[in-house]
C-alpha positions in Angstrom: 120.9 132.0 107.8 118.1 130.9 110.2 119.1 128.8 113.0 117.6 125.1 113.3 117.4 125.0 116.7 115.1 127.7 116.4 112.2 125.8 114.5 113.0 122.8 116.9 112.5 123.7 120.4 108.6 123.1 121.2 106.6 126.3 122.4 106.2 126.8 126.1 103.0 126.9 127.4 101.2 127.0 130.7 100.7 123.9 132.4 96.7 123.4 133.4 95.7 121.2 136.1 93.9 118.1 134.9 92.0 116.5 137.7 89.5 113.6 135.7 89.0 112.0 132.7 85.9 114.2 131.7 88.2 117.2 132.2 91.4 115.8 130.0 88.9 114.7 127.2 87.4 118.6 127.1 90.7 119.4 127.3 91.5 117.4 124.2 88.8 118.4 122.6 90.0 121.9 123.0 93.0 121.3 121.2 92.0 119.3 118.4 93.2 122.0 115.5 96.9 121.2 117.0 96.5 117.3 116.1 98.0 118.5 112.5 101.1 121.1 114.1 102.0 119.4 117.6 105.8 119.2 117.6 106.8 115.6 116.9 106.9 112.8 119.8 110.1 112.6 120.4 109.9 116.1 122.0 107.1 115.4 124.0 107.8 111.8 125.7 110.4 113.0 128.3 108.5 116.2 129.1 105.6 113.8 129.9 107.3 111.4 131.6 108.2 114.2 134.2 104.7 115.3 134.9 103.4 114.6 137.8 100.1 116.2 138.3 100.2 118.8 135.5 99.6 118.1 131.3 101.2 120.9 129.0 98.4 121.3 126.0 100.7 121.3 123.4 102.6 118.1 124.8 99.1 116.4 125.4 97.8 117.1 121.8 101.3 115.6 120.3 100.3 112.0 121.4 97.3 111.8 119.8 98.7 113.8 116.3 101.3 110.7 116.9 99.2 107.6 116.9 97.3 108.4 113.6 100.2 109.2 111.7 102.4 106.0 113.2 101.0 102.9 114.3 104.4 101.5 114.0 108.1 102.6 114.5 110.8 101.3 111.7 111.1 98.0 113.6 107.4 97.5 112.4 106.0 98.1 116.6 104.3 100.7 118.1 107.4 102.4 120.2 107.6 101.1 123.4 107.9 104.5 124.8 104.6 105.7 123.6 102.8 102.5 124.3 104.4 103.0 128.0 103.1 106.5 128.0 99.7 105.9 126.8 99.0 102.9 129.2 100.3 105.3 132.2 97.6 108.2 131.1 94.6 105.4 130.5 95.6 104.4 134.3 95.5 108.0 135.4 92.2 108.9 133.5 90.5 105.5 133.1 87.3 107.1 131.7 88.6 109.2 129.0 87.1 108.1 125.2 89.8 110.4 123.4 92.4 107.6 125.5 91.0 105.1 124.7 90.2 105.7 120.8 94.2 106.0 120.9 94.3 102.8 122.0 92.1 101.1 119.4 94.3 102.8 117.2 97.9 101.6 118.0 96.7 98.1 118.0 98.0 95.6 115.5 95.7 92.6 114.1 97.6 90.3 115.2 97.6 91.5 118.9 96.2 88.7 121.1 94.5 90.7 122.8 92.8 92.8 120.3 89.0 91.5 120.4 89.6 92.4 124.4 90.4 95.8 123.8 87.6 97.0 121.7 85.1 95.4 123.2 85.9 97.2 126.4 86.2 100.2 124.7 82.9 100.2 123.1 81.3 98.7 127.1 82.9 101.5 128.5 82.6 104.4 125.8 79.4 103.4 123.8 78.3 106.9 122.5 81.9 108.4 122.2 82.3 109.4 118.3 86.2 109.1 118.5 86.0 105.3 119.7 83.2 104.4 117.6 85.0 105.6 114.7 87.9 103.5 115.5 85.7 100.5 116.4 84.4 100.7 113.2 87.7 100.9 111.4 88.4 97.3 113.3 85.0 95.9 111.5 86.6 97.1 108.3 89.2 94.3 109.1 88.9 90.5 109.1 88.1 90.7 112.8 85.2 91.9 112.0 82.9 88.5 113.6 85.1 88.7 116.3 84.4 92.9 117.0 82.0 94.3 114.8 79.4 91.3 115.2 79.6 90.7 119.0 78.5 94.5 118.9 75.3 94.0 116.9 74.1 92.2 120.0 74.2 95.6 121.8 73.0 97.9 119.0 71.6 95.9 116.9 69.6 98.5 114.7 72.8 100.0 113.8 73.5 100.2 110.3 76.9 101.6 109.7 77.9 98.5 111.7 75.9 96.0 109.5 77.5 97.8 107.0 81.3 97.7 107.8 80.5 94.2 108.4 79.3 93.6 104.8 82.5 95.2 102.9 84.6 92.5 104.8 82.7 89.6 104.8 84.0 87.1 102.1 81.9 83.8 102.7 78.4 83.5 101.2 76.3 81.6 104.1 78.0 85.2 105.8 77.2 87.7 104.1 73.3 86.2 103.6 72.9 85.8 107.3 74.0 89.6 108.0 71.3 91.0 105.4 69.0 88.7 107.0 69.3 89.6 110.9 69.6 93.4 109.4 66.0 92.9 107.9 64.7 90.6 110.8 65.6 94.2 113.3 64.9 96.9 110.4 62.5 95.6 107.9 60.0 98.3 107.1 62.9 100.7 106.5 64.2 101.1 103.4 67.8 102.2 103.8 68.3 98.7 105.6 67.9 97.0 102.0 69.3 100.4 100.1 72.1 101.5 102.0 73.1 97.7 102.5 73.3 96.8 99.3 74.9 99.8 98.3 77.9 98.7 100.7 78.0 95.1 98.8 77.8 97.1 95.0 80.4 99.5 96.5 83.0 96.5 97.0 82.9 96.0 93.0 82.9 92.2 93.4 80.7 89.6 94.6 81.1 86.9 97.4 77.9 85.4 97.0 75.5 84.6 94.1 73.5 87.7 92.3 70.0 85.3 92.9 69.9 85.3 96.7 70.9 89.1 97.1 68.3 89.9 94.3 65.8 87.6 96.7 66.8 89.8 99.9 66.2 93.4 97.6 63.6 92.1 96.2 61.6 92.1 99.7 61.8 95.7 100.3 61.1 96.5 97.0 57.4 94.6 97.7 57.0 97.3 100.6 58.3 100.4 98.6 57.2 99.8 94.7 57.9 103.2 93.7 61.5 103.3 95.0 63.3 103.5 91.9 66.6 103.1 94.0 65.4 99.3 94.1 65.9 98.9 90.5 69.0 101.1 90.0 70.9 98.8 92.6 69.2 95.7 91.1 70.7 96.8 88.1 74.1 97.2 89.8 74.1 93.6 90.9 73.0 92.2 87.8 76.1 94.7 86.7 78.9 93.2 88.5 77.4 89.3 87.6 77.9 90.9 84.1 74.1 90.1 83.1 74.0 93.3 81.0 70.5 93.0 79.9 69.1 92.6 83.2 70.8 95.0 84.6 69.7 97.2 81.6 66.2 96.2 81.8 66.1 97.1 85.6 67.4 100.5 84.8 64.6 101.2 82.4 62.0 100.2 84.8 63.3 102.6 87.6 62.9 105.8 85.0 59.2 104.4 84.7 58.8 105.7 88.5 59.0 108.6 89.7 61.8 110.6 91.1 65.4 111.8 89.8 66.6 109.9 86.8 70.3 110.6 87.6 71.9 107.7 89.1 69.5 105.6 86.7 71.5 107.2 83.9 74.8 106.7 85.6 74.2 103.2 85.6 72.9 102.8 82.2 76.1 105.0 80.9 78.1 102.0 82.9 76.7 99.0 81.3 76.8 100.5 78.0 81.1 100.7 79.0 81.1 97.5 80.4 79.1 95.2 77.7 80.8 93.6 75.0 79.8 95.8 71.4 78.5 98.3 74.0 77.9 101.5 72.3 79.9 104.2 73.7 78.6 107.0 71.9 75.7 106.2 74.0 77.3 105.8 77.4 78.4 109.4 76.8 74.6 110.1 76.2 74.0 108.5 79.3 76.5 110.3 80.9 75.6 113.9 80.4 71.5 113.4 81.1 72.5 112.0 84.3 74.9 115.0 85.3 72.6 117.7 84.1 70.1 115.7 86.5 72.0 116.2 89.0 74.0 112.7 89.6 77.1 112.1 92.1 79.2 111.7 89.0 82.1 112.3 90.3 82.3 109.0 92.3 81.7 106.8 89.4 84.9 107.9 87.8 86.6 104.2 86.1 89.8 104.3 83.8 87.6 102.0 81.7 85.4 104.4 81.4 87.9 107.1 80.1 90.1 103.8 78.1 86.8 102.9 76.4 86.1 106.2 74.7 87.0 108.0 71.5 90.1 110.5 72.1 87.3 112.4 70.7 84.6 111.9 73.3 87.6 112.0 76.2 87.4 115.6 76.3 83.4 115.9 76.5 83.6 112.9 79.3 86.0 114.7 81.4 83.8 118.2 80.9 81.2 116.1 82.7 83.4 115.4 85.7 83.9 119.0 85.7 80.6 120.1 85.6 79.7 117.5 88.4 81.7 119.6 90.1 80.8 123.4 89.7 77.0 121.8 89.9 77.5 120.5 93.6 76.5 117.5 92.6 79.3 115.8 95.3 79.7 115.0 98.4 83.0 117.3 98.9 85.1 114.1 99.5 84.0 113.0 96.2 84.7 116.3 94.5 87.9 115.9 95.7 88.9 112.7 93.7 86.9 113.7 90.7 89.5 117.1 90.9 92.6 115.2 91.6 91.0 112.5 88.8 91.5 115.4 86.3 94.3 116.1 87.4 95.7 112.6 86.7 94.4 113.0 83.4 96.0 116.3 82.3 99.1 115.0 83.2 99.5 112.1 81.6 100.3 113.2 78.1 97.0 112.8 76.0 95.5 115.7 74.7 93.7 116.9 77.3 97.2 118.2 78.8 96.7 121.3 76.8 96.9 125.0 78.5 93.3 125.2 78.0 93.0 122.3 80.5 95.1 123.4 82.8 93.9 127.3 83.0 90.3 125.4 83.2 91.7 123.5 86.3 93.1 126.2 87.8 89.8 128.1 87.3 87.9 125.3 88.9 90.0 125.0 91.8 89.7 128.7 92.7 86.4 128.4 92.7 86.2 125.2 94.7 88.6 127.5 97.2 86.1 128.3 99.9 84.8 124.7 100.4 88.6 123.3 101.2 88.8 123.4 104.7 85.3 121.2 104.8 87.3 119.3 102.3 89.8 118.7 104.5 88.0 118.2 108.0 85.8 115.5 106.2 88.6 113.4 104.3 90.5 112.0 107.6 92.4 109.6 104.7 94.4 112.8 103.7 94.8 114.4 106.9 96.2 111.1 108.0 98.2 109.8 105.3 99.8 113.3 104.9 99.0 113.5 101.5 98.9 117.1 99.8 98.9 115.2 96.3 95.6 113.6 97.1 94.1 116.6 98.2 92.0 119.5 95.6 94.1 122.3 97.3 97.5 120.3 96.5 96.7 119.7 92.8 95.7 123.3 92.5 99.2 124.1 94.1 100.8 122.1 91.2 98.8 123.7 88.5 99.9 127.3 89.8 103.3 125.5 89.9 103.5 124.4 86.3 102.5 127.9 85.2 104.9 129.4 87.3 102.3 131.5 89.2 104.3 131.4 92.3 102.1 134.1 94.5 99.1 132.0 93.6 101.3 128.6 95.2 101.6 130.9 98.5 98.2 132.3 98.0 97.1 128.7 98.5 99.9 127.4 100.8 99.4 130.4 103.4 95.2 129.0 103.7 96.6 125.2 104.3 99.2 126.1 106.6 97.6 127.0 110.2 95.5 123.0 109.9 98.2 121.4 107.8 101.9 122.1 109.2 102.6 118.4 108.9 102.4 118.4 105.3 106.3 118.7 104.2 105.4 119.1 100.4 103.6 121.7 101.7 106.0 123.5 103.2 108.7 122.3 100.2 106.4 124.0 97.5 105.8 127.1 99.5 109.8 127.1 99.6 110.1 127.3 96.4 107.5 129.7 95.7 109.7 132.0 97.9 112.7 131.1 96.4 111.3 132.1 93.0 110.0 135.3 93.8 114.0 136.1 95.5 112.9 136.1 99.1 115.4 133.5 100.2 115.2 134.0 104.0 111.3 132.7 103.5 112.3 130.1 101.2 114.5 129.1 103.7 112.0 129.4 106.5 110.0 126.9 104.5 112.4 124.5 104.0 113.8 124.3 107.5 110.3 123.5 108.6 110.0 120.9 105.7 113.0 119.3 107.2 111.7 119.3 110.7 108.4 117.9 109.8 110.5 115.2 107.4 113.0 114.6 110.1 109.6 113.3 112.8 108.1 111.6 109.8 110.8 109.4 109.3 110.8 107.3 111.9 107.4 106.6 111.1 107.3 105.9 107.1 110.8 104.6 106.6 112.3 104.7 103.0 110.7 107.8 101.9 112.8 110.6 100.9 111.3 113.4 102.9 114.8 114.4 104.7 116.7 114.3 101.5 114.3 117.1 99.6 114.6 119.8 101.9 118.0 119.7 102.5 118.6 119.3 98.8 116.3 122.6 99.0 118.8 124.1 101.5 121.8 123.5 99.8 120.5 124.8 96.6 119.8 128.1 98.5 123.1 128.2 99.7 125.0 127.4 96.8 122.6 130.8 95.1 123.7 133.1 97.8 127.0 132.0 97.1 127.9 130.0 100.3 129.8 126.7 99.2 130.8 125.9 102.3 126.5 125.5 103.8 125.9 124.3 100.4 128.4 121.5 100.5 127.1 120.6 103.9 123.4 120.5 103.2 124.1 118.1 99.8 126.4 116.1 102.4 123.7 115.5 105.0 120.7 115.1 101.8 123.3 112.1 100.9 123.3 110.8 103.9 120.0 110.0 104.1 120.4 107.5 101.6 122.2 105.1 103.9 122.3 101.3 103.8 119.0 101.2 106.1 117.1 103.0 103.3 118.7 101.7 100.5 117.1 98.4 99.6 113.6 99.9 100.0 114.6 103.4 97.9 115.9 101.3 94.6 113.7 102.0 91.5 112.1 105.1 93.3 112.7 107.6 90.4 111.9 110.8 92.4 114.1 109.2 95.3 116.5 108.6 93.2 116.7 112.1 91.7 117.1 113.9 94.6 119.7 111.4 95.7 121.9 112.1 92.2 120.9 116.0 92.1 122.8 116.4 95.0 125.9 114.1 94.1 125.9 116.5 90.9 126.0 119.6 92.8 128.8 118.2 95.4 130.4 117.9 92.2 130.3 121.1 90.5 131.5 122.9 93.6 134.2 120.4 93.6 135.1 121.6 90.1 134.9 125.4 90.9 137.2 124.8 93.8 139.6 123.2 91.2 139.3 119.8 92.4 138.7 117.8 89.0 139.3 114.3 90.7 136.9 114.6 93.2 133.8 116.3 90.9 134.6 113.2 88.5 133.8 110.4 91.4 130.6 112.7 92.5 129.5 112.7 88.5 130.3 109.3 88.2 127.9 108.5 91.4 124.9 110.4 90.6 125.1 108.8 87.0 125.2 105.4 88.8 122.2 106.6 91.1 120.1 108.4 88.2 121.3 107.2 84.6 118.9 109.7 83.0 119.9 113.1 85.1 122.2 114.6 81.7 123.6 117.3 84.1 125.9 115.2 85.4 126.1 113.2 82.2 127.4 116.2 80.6 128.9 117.4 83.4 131.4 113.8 83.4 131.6 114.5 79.7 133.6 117.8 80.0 136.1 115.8 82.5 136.9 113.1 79.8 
């Protein structure tokens, strides 16, 4: 039986002296690959707290892996702690930009002084990537006038900010005046009307009327005629106003022009969806002449698309999506969800869950293999949300996993693990990978580490039922090896996680609420081999109350009556 306290104890490393801000921030730098497999915070605070002069690289790298994967602690604020800590460093190193990128993000909206913050950070760090980033992600919010817009003064050709600005901005006499100061800067460029309006069509709604936009796009289109982009996102407006036939007639007079047809086709394939009597025999039509030329297909994916077809046409639709795919017709993050997308879809009981399907997926993933770990490093949403089931390389893990090709899941698992050891259903699935193929000291390896991983992630995404799995996991093992006495304990302390804090939040959770009964049932069936009927018959009764639909313990109570 492995030892916890083995997986818990934090590495020792040699301390480095760190004598500026430049120096901590190459330092940093250094050690971004450990922002995913720093030990959690609670390990590194106190050693910290004792430095003086000296910064361990694994304890420095653990507060910023903390700050992206908690902004707050289960009383809904950042910990105090941390917040102490990172004010202490900023002090020490007051020019570091990886610092103060921290700092934008632990701040809450509703922080007074939020507006202060960033604005010195973006004075102070202007060209920084890390604190740009984070700037931007406070333009993405509805302080946006306040941040993003007060920046614009400084950089005022800059059009990622114009454009973060846009996908917030709700008010019409708004969202006119940004278009306008972007083309009064930037008007004989023309992304500032393209990638602009793309920001406003990618919103899927309008806050101001479809006339005054089509005013503004209708300027650069004077300058560059033969930009058939002008008409395609002409079309788009005239799309979500639900004027079909303009939108239509725009389309057709961008294929008049030269250059690719593709996203022209995408559109038209859209409106032929969207329209009332639209003909979707067509819009599959559409469809396949804009993937074959070469068309980001797979971001255009809509259930209404998929909802709107024939069962017939399903299959051919979702062939497109996967020859967008082995095409490279996608930006990786897009291949991503298009992947995952057919996922969904195979799963959800139409006919397109057939083995043929899934050996197809499985085929698909393999070959999208190579071009994960760009995957990953460019879709920070997954990284941060520690999401495996959002990610191409998780689904393909859960195909191998429903055709029990268990060296395949580790075959996978084992290229995820050095960048992603935060991912516990990682570690859960490898787990049971090893368990399958009878090397339980792995499996157990595996699950330990989910559990410490699951333990740390806790405190920051309360109500989720990451402790409960692995132990369940653990006890399982045990009770297989023959151990009653671990097993017992393992289901005991899975239980426990399910305490009153949890409880409210956890209720109609149906995986939750599995692993909560599973292990009831299993406390009760070593109850009944150790010949203690009374007790297995409260367990049963319990993890029927928990999980109604789990007939193990159904049946199990049935035998006692």
């Amino acid at each position: 039986m492995v030892p916890r306290t083995a997986l818990a104890q934090p590495g020792q490393l040699p301390h480095l002296q760190v004598s500026d801000s430049q120096t901590l921030d190459r330092l940093l730098q250094a050690e971004a690959t450990l922002l995913q497999t720093s030990k959690p915070i609670d390990l590194a605070l106190p050693t910290l707290d004792r430095l003086q002069r000296q910064v361990t690289v694994q304890v420095m790298a653990a507060v910023p892996n903390y700050v992206p994967y908690a902004r707050f602690d289960r009383r809904g604020l950042f910990p105090v702690e941390a917040q102490k800590l990172l004010t202490q460093w900023q002090q020490r190193y007051p020019q570091s930009g990886i610092l103060a990128a921290m700092q934008l993000d632990r701040l809450a909206e509703d922080d007074v002084d939020t507006n202060a913050v960033v604005r010195q950070a973006l004075q102070q760090h202007p060209d920084h990537p890390l604190v740009k980033r984070a700037a931007l992600q406070w333009a993405n919010s509805d302080l946006a006038p306040q941040i993003a817009l007060p920046w614009l003064d400084a950089n005022p050709r800059n059009l990622a900010v114009y454009q973060a600005v846009l996908e917030r901005q709700t008010i019409e006499a708004e969202v006119l005046a940004t278009f306008d100061r972007a083309i009064a800067q930037m008007p004989d460029q023309p992304e500032t009307y393209l990638s602009l309006m793309q920001a406003f069509v990618d919103r899927g709604l309008l806050t101001a009327e479809v006339d005054p936009l089509l005013e503004r796009l209708a300027i650069g289109q004077r300058k560059f005629p033969q930009n058939p982009e002008f008409d395609r996102l002409a079309g788009e407006l005239n799309r979500l106003a639900e004027r079909y036939p303009q939108a239509m007639q725009a389309a057709q007079q961008g294929l008049r022009k030269p250059g690719n047809p593709g996203k022209l086709y995408r559109l038209m394939g859209d409106l032929e969806i969207a329209r009332p009597k639209g003909q979707t025999k067509l819009a599959l039509d559409y469809y396949q002449k804009a993937v074959k030329a070469g068309a980001d297909f797979c971001d255009i994916h809509r259930p209404a698309a998929h909802n709107a077809l024939e069962d017939s046409d399903r299959r051919a639709y979702w062939q497109l999506n996967v020859d967008s795919i082995v095409q490279g017709n996608s930006t990786m993050a897009a291949q991503n969800i298009c992947f995952t997308n057919l996922w969904s879809v195979t799963t959800s009981g139409l006919e397109l869950s057939s083995s043929e399907w899934r050996s197809q997926g499985i085929a698909l993933g393999r070959r999208m293999l190579p071009t994960f770990d760009s995957l990953l490093a460019e879709d920070m949403t997954i990284a941060r949300n520690n999401e495996l089931r959002y990610s191409a390389p998780g689904v393909l893990m859960e195909w191998l996993m429903r055709e029990k090709d268990y060296s395949g899941v580790l075959e996978i698992g084992q290229k995820l693990l050095p960048q992603r050891q935060n991912w516990v259903n990682l570690h859960l699935m490898m787990g049971i990978a090893y368990e399958n193929l009878g090397q339980l000291d792995q499996a157990e390896k595996a699950y330990l580490a989910a559990e410490q991983r699951s333990l740390a992630l806790s405190s920051m995404t309360p109500g989720e039922e990451y402790f409960a799995k692995p132990r369940w996991h653990l006890g399982r093992l045990q009770q297989k090896r023959g151990n009653l006495r671990a097993a017992k304990q393992e289901y005991q302390r899975a239980i426990a996680g399910f305490d009153a804090t949890y409880r409210d939040y956890l209720a109609g959770q149906p995986e939750t609420e599995t692993y909560h009964a599973l292990a009831l049932n299993d406390l009760g069936e070593i109850a009944l081999k150790e010949g203690d009927r009374t007790q297995a018959k409260q367990y049963f009764e319990r993890s029927v109350a928990v999980s109604p639909g789990l007939t193990a313990a159904q049946e199990n109570l049935a035998k006692l009556r």
